[in-house]
Every structure is written in C-alpha cells, then in structure tokens.
C-alpha positions in Angstrom: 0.0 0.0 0.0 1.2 3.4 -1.3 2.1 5.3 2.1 1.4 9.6 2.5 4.5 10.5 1.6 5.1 9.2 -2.0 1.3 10.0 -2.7 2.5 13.3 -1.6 5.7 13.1 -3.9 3.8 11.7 -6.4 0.7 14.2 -6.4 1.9 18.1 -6.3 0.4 20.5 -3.7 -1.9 22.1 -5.8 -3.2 25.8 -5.1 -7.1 26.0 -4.5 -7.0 29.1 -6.3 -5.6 28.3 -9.2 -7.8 25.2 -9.5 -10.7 27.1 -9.3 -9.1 30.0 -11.8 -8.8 26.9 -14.4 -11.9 25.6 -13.9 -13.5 28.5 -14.9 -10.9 28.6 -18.1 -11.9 25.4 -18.8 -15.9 26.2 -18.6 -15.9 28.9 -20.7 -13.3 26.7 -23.5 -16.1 23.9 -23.3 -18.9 26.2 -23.6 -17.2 28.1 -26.9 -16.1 24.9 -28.6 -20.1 23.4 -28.2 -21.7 26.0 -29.1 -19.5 27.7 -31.6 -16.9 25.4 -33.0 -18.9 22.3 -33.1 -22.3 23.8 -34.7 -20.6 25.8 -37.2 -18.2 23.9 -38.9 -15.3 26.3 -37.9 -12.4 24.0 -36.1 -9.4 24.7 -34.1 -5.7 23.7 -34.2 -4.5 21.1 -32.3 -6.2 19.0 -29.9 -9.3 20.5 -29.7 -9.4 20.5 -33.4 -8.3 16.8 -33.6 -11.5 16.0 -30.8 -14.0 17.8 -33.4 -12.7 15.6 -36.1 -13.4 12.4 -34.2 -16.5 13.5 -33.4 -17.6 14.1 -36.8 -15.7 11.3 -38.8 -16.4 8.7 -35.6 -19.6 9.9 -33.5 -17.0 10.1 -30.7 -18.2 12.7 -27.9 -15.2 15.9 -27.3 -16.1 14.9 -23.5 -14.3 11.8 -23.8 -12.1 12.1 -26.7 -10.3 15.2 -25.3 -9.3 13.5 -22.1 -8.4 10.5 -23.6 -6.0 12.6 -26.1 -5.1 15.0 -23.0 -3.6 11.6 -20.9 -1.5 10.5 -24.1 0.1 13.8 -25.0 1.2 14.4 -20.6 2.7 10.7 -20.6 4.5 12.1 -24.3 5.7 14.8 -22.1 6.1 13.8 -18.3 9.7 14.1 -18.4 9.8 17.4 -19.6 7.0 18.9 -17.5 6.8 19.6 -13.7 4.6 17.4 -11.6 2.8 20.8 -11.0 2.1 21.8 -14.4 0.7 18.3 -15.1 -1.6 18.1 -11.9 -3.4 21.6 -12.7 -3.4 20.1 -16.7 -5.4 17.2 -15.0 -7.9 19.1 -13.1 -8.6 21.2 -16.1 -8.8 17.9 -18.4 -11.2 16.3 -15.9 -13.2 20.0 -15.7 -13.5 20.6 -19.4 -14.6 16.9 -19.8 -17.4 17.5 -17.7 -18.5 20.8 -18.4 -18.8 19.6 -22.5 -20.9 16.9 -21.6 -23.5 19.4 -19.3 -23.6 21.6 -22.7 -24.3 18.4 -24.6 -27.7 18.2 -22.7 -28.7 21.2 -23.9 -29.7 22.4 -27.6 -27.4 25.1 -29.2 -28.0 28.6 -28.1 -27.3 30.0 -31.5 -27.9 27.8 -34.3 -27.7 30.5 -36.7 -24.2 30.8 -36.2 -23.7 29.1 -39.0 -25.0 31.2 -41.4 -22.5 33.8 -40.3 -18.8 32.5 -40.1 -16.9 35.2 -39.3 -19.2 36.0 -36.7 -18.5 32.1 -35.9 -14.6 33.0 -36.5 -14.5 35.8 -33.9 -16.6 34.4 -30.9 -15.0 31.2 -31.0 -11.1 32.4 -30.6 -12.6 35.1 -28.2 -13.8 31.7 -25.8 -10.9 30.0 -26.9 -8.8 32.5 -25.9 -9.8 33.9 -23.0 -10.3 30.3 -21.6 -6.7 28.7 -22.0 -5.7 32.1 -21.4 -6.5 32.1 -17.7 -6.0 28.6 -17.5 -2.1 28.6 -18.5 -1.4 31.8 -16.1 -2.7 29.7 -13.3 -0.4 27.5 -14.1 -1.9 24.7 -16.2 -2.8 23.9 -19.5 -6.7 23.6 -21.1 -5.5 20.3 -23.3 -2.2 18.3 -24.5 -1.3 20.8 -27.0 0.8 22.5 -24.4 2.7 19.2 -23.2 3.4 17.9 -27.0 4.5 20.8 -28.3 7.4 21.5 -25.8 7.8 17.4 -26.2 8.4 17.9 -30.0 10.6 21.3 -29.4 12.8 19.0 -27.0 13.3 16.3 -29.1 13.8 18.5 -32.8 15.5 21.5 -30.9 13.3 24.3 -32.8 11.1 26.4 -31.0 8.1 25.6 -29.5 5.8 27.9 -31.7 7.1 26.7 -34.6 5.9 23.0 -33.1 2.3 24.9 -32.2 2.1 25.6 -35.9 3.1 22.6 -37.5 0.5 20.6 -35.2 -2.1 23.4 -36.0 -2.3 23.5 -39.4 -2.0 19.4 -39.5 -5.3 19.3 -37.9 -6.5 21.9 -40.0 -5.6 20.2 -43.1 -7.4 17.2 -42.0 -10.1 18.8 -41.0 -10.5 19.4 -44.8 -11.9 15.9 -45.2 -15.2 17.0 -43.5 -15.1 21.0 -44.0 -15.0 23.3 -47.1 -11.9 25.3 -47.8 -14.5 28.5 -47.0 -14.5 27.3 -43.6 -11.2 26.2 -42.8 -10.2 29.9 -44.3 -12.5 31.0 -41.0 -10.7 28.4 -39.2 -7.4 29.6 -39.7 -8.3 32.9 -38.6 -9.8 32.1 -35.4 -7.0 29.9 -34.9 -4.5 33.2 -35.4 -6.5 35.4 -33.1 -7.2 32.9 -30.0 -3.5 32.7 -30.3 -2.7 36.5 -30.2 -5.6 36.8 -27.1 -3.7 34.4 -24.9 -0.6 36.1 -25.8 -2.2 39.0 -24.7 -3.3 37.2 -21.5 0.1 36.2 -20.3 1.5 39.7 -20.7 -1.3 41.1 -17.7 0.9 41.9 -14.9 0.9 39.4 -12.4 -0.9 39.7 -9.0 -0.4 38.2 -5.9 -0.6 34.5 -5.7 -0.5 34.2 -9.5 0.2 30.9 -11.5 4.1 29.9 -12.6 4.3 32.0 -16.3 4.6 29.5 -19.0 6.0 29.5 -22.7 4.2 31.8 -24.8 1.1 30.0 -26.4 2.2 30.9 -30.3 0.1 29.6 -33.3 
C-alpha cells in the first residue's frame, strides 16, 4: 500500500486558487467549442481541433475524446514537464470533460451561427482564448497541445511555436476531409486570433498569488 508520503511526492500541492481560476478557463473553453466550434463547422488547431474531427468522422463525444488525447500527450511529455504543471493540466482535463458533456444536454444557443462565419470566427477564438488564457497563467494547460508541443521542441531542438504551428495547421488540413476550404479559411483565422488573445493574457501583470508563467502560447 502506497504510504502519505510518496502520494504526496507523487501528487503536487496544488493551489485551491488556481484550480478554481482553471476551472473556470476550462468552462468557458467547453462552452465556446459546443456552441460555436462544433455547430458551425469552424475547427481549431490542435487538440481540440483533432477531438472535433473524431466526433464528426467517428460519433466520438469531445467529453471523452479530449481527455483520452489529453492523458496521451502528458505521458508524451512527463519528463519534460513539472509534476505541478501536469496536476493543474489534469484538473482542467477532468473539468472541461465535464462541463462539455453538461452543454451536450442542452440544444445550441445559436444555431444561426452558422449562417455567419466570421461571426462564428470571432466568438470562437474570443472563448478560446480567453479560456486557455486564464487557465495557463494559473499555471496549467486547457489540453495536450501544451505538453506535445514542448515534447516535439525538446526532441527537434526548434522552437516551440514553430511545433504549435506545425500541429495546428496538420489538424486543419485534416479537417478538410469534412469542412469546405471557405470554412477552414475561418478556421485559420480564429486559430491566429485565439492565439494573439492568450498572448495577450500572459503579458497582464501578475498579481499576488499568480500561477508559474509559462512559454508563450504561439500559433
């Protein structure tokens, strides 16, 4: 039987504060990508464009993919990232997990979303961004992205926006096999402007209490 003190070393003392800060990121992520992202046919970068592509393609519910694809990119990166980064990562997994599946129960607030995509465009990297925005200054990450990418810039030795990009536009080219060029054009600006809003996010001055800073989210 495990005793306290390795579950200790093996489970970080995480700050209430921050927990709830990303749980809040992670609400308002799951909210945007339901109601925006998955009724209108624009798609995101990385994992939470590769979770929209399995639910399309495969009937695979975000609430379920995204965690599963969360746990395989930390175990990519658990020798690069600290046991805190990864334990806030897991409670905002677990959280957005949840919160999705709530959404699910409910019809879409805006169907005719669709109808308008750069409306679409706009709202969803405003949702995206402010939510892994104030998730990553509290120390954690909203998905895997985070974890593979500085994986990818350990093991090639090239900077880890260059690894965001390369993993963004892959999804985004797959995600051609179920949405018109017209929409991944909307895509790849919501992709570009979520980016520049967390970027924007971790340059706030810090306040008392605040979250470890993390590399710079870059698309």
């Amino acid at each position: 039987m495990m005793s306290l003190s390795k579950v200790k070393k093996v489970i970080p003392s995480l700050k209430l504060k921050n927990c709830l800060i990303i749980a809040a990121g992670n609400v308002i992520l799951a909210f945007g990508l339901y109601q925006i992202h998955a009724q209108t046919n624009v798609s995101e970068g990385g994992v939470l464009g590769l979770i929209l592509l399995l639910k399309h393609w495969f009937g695979i519910s975000p609430a379920y993919s995204g965690l599963v694809l969360d746990l395989i990119c930390y175990a990519v990166g658990l020798k690069v990232l600290g046991k805190a980064f990864l334990g806030y990562s897991a409670v905002a997994s677990v959280i957005f997990s949840l919160a999705y599946r709530i959404f699910e129960l409910f019809p879409p607030l805006w169907p005719q979303l669709y109808q308008a995509p750069a409306a679409a465009a706009l709202l969803g990297a405003l949702f995206v961004g402010v939510g892994v925005g104030i998730s990553v200054r509290a120390g954690g990450a909203t998905g895997g992205d985070d974890a593979l990418a500085m994986s990818l810039a350990v093991m090639t030795k090239k900077g880890i926006q260059w690894m965001y990009l390369i993993t963004d536009l892959t999804v985004l080219a797959l995600s051609l096999t179920y949405i018109p060029v017209s929409r991944i054009v909307w895509s790849l600006i919501t992709v570009i402007l979520s980016g520049q809003i967390i970027g924007r996010i971790q340059k706030l001055p810090a306040g008392r209490g605040s979250g470890k800073k993390l590399p710079k989210m870059t698309v």
